[in-house]
LUMSESE-579342 format. One record per residue (C-alpha): residue in three letters; x, y, z. Coordinates in pm, whole numbers, plus 50000, padded with zeros to 5 digits. Layout:
// LUMSESE-579342
AlaXYZ ...
***
This chain:
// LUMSESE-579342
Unk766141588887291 Unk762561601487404 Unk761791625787701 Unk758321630287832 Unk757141668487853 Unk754101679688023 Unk752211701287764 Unk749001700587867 Unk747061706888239 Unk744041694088340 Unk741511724088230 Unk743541723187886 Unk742421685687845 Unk738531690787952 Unk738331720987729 Unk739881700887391 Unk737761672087454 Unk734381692187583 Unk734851715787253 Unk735701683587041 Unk732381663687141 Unk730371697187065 Unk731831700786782 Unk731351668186632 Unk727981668786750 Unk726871699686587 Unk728261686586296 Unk725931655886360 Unk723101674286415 Unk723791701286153 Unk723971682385860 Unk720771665885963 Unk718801697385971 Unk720301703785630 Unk718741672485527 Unk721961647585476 Unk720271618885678 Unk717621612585945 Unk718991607286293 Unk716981626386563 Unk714391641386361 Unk713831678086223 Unk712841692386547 Unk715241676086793 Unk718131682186586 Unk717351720786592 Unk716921716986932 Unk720071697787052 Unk722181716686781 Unk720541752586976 Unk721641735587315 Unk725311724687210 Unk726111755187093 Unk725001773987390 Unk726801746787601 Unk729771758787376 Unk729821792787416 Unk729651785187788 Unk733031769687770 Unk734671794387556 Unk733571821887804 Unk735171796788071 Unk738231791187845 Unk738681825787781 Unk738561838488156 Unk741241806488207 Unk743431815187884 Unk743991855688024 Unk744321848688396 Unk746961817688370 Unk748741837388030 Unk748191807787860 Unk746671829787550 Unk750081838687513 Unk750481801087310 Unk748541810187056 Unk750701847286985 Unk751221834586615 Unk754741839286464 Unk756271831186117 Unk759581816786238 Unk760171781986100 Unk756891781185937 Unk758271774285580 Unk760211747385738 Unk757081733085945 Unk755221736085591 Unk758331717085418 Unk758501687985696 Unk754401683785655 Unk754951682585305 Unk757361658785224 Unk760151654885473 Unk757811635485745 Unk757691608085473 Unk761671608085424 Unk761441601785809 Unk763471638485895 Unk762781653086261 Unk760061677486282 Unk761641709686307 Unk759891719186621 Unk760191710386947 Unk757331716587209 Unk757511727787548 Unk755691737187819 Unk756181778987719 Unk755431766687324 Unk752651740487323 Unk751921748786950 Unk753841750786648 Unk754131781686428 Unk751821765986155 Unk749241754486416 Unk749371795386599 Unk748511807586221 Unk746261778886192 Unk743991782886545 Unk744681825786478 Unk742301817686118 Unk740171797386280 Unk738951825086617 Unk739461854486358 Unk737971840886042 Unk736121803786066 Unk734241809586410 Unk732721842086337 Unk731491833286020 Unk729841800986206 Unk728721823186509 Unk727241851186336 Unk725221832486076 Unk724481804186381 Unk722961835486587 Unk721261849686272 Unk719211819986177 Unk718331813786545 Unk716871846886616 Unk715481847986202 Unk711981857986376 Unk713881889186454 Unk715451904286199 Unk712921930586125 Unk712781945086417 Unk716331945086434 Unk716361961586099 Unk718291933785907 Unk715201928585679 Unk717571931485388 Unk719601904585431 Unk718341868485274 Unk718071833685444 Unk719721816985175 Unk722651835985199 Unk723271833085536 Unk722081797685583 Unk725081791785265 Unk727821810785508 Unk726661784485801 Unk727051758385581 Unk729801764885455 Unk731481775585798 Unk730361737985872 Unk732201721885601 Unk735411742985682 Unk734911730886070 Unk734861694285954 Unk737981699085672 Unk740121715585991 Unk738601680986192 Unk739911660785994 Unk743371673685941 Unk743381676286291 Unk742981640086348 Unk745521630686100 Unk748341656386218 Unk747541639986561 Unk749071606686429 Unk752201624286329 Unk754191623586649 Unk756961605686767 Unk754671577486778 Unk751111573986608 Unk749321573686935 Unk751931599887138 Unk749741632487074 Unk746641616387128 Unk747991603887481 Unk749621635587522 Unk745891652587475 Unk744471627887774 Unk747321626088013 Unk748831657888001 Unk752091643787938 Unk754311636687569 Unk756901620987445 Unk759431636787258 Unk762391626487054 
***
Protein backbone atom coordinates (compact mmCIF):
# COMPACT_ATOMS: atom_id res chain seq x y z
CA UNK A 1 0.00 0.00 0.00
CA UNK A 2 1.38 3.52 -1.17
CA UNK A 3 0.31 7.01 0.24
CA UNK A 4 1.20 10.19 -1.52
CA UNK A 5 3.01 12.90 0.82
CA UNK A 6 3.61 16.37 -0.15
CA UNK A 7 7.37 16.98 0.50
CA UNK A 8 8.17 19.56 -1.52
CA UNK A 9 6.45 23.38 -2.26
CA UNK A 10 6.73 25.25 -5.13
CA UNK A 11 9.95 27.58 -4.22
CA UNK A 12 11.59 24.15 -2.99
CA UNK A 13 11.13 22.78 -6.66
CA UNK A 14 12.44 26.09 -8.61
CA UNK A 15 15.38 26.30 -6.27
CA UNK A 16 16.52 22.27 -6.87
CA UNK A 17 16.07 22.58 -10.46
CA UNK A 18 17.49 26.44 -10.91
CA UNK A 19 20.68 25.24 -8.67
CA UNK A 20 20.76 21.85 -10.68
CA UNK A 21 20.95 23.56 -14.30
CA UNK A 22 23.76 25.95 -12.81
CA UNK A 23 25.38 23.47 -11.58
CA UNK A 24 25.62 21.26 -14.44
CA UNK A 25 26.42 24.10 -16.44
CA UNK A 26 29.37 25.27 -14.60
CA UNK A 27 30.48 21.98 -14.74
CA UNK A 28 30.05 22.33 -18.62
CA UNK A 29 31.72 25.32 -18.86
CA UNK A 30 34.39 24.57 -16.23
CA UNK A 31 35.92 21.72 -17.56
CA UNK A 32 36.13 23.55 -20.83
CA UNK A 33 38.20 26.34 -19.50
CA UNK A 34 40.35 23.60 -18.01
CA UNK A 35 40.82 22.42 -21.42
CA UNK A 36 38.70 18.90 -21.47
CA UNK A 37 36.94 19.82 -24.82
CA UNK A 38 35.96 22.81 -26.97
CA UNK A 39 32.35 23.86 -26.66
CA UNK A 40 31.93 27.71 -26.40
CA UNK A 41 35.36 28.77 -26.71
CA UNK A 42 38.05 30.04 -24.08
CA UNK A 43 36.52 33.35 -23.61
CA UNK A 44 32.79 32.60 -23.53
CA UNK A 45 33.17 29.83 -21.26
CA UNK A 46 34.91 32.21 -18.65
CA UNK A 47 32.32 34.41 -19.28
CA UNK A 48 29.10 32.27 -18.95
CA UNK A 49 30.83 30.20 -16.11
CA UNK A 50 31.42 34.15 -14.27
CA UNK A 51 27.59 34.76 -15.04
CA UNK A 52 26.17 31.31 -13.69
CA UNK A 53 27.78 31.56 -10.73
CA UNK A 54 26.68 35.00 -9.97
CA UNK A 55 23.14 33.88 -11.11
CA UNK A 56 23.83 31.22 -8.31
CA UNK A 57 24.71 33.08 -5.58
CA UNK A 58 21.61 35.13 -6.37
CA UNK A 59 19.49 32.18 -5.58
CA UNK A 60 21.22 31.03 -2.57
CA UNK A 61 20.81 34.58 -1.09
CA UNK A 62 17.01 34.03 -2.20
CA UNK A 63 17.04 30.47 -0.75
CA UNK A 64 18.55 31.46 2.30
CA UNK A 65 16.12 34.48 3.16
CA UNK A 66 13.22 31.59 2.21
CA UNK A 67 14.96 28.65 4.29
CA UNK A 68 15.03 31.13 7.82
CA UNK A 69 11.69 32.89 7.38
CA UNK A 70 9.45 29.61 6.50
CA UNK A 71 11.92 27.35 9.21
CA UNK A 72 12.48 25.20 6.56
CA UNK A 73 16.47 25.28 7.47
CA UNK A 74 15.35 23.37 10.25
CA UNK A 75 15.39 20.05 7.53
CA UNK A 76 18.69 20.12 7.15
CA UNK A 77 19.48 20.13 11.42
CA UNK A 78 21.66 16.90 10.80
CA UNK A 79 21.24 14.01 13.33
CA UNK A 80 22.89 10.53 13.68
CA UNK A 81 19.75 8.54 14.50
CA UNK A 82 19.29 5.64 12.10
CA UNK A 83 22.20 6.61 10.10
CA UNK A 84 24.06 3.21 10.46
CA UNK A 85 20.87 1.69 9.44
CA UNK A 86 20.32 4.23 6.38
CA UNK A 87 24.14 3.33 5.57
CA UNK A 88 23.24 -0.59 5.97
CA UNK A 89 19.94 -0.38 3.68
CA UNK A 90 22.18 1.70 0.89
CA UNK A 91 24.60 -0.87 1.20
CA UNK A 92 23.16 -4.01 0.77
CA UNK A 93 19.66 -4.37 2.07
CA UNK A 94 18.01 -2.18 -0.94
CA UNK A 95 19.22 -5.12 -3.14
CA UNK A 96 17.60 -7.88 -0.74
CA UNK A 97 14.47 -5.66 -1.46
CA UNK A 98 14.08 -4.60 2.67
CA UNK A 99 12.08 -1.21 3.34
CA UNK A 100 14.17 1.79 3.65
CA UNK A 101 14.33 2.52 7.16
CA UNK A 102 13.09 6.01 6.80
CA UNK A 103 10.07 7.41 6.20
CA UNK A 104 9.68 11.11 4.91
CA UNK A 105 7.33 13.64 5.85
CA UNK A 106 6.47 16.90 5.44
CA UNK A 107 8.50 18.00 9.09
CA UNK A 108 11.54 15.42 7.75
CA UNK A 109 12.01 15.86 3.99
CA UNK A 110 15.61 14.40 4.30
CA UNK A 111 17.08 11.44 5.69
CA UNK A 112 19.77 11.39 8.37
CA UNK A 113 22.51 10.37 5.79
CA UNK A 114 21.35 13.03 3.26
CA UNK A 115 21.32 16.06 6.56
CA UNK A 116 25.16 14.84 7.10
CA UNK A 117 25.50 14.66 3.47
CA UNK A 118 24.02 18.44 2.34
CA UNK A 119 25.74 19.67 6.20
CA UNK A 120 29.47 18.53 4.20
CA UNK A 121 28.55 19.86 1.27
CA UNK A 122 27.52 24.04 2.67
CA UNK A 123 30.35 23.55 5.38
CA UNK A 124 33.10 21.85 3.47
CA UNK A 125 32.51 21.36 -0.61
CA UNK A 126 30.97 24.93 -1.35
CA UNK A 127 33.47 26.99 0.35
CA UNK A 128 36.27 25.35 -1.03
CA UNK A 129 34.49 25.97 -4.64
CA UNK A 130 33.48 29.61 -3.61
CA UNK A 131 36.59 30.81 -2.22
CA UNK A 132 38.97 29.54 -4.87
CA UNK A 133 35.94 30.52 -7.64
CA UNK A 134 36.22 34.25 -6.11
CA UNK A 135 40.06 34.04 -5.92
CA UNK A 136 40.78 33.28 -9.51
CA UNK A 137 38.12 35.80 -10.62
CA UNK A 138 39.49 38.75 -8.86
CA UNK A 139 43.47 37.10 -9.52
CA UNK A 140 44.24 40.83 -10.87
CA UNK A 141 43.78 41.64 -7.25
CA UNK A 142 45.53 39.81 -5.03
CA UNK A 143 48.33 42.19 -4.44
CA UNK A 144 46.64 44.79 -3.44
CA UNK A 145 44.71 42.70 -1.30
CA UNK A 146 47.91 41.40 0.11
CA UNK A 147 47.44 37.67 -0.91
CA UNK A 148 50.61 37.92 -3.13
CA UNK A 149 51.80 34.79 -1.41
CA UNK A 150 49.47 32.51 -2.35
CA UNK A 151 50.03 30.56 -5.95
CA UNK A 152 47.60 30.10 -8.93
CA UNK A 153 48.27 26.61 -9.21
CA UNK A 154 47.28 25.86 -5.94
CA UNK A 155 44.22 27.42 -5.87
CA UNK A 156 43.18 26.75 -9.43
CA UNK A 157 43.95 22.63 -8.03
CA UNK A 158 41.34 23.36 -4.91
CA UNK A 159 38.68 24.62 -7.78
CA UNK A 160 39.27 21.76 -9.58
CA UNK A 161 39.11 19.59 -7.38
CA UNK A 162 35.95 21.20 -5.59
CA UNK A 163 34.58 20.53 -9.28
CA UNK A 164 35.20 16.94 -9.40
CA UNK A 165 33.70 16.47 -5.81
CA UNK A 166 30.47 18.60 -7.16
CA UNK A 167 30.10 16.15 -10.09
CA UNK A 168 30.91 12.70 -7.77
CA UNK A 169 27.91 14.15 -5.23
CA UNK A 170 25.86 14.68 -8.95
CA UNK A 171 26.02 11.65 -9.74
CA UNK A 172 25.16 9.81 -6.62
CA UNK A 173 22.50 12.11 -6.48
CA UNK A 174 20.96 10.95 -9.62
CA UNK A 175 21.28 7.40 -8.79
CA UNK A 176 19.85 7.62 -5.07
CA UNK A 177 16.97 9.45 -6.94
CA UNK A 178 16.03 6.08 -8.64
CA UNK A 179 15.87 4.36 -5.34
CA UNK A 180 12.33 5.09 -4.27
CA UNK A 181 9.36 3.24 -4.06
CA UNK A 182 9.42 3.37 -7.69
CA UNK A 183 12.43 4.34 -10.07
CA UNK A 184 10.77 7.46 -11.25
CA UNK A 185 8.79 8.37 -7.63
CA UNK A 186 11.57 10.90 -6.33
CA UNK A 187 12.13 12.38 -9.49
CA UNK A 188 8.23 13.13 -9.76
CA UNK A 189 8.23 13.90 -6.26
CA UNK A 190 11.09 16.74 -7.13
CA UNK A 191 8.58 18.28 -10.03
CA UNK A 192 5.19 17.92 -8.51
CA UNK A 193 5.67 18.44 -5.06
CA UNK A 194 4.01 15.35 -4.21
CA UNK A 195 5.52 11.34 -3.36
CA UNK A 196 4.62 8.22 -3.03
CA UNK A 197 5.37 6.25 -0.20
CA UNK A 198 5.11 2.67 0.80
Amino acid sequence: MTERVYLFKGFERFWHWSQAFLIIFMLVTGFEIHGTYTNFGFAKAVNYHTIAAWTLVGLWVFAIFWHVTTGEWRQYIPTTEKVVAIMNYYSSGIFKGEPHPFKPTSRQKHNPLQRLTYLAILTLLSPLIWVTGWLLLFYADWAAWGLSSLQLQWVATGHVIGAFLMLAFLVSHLYLATTGHKVTSQLKAMITGWEEIE
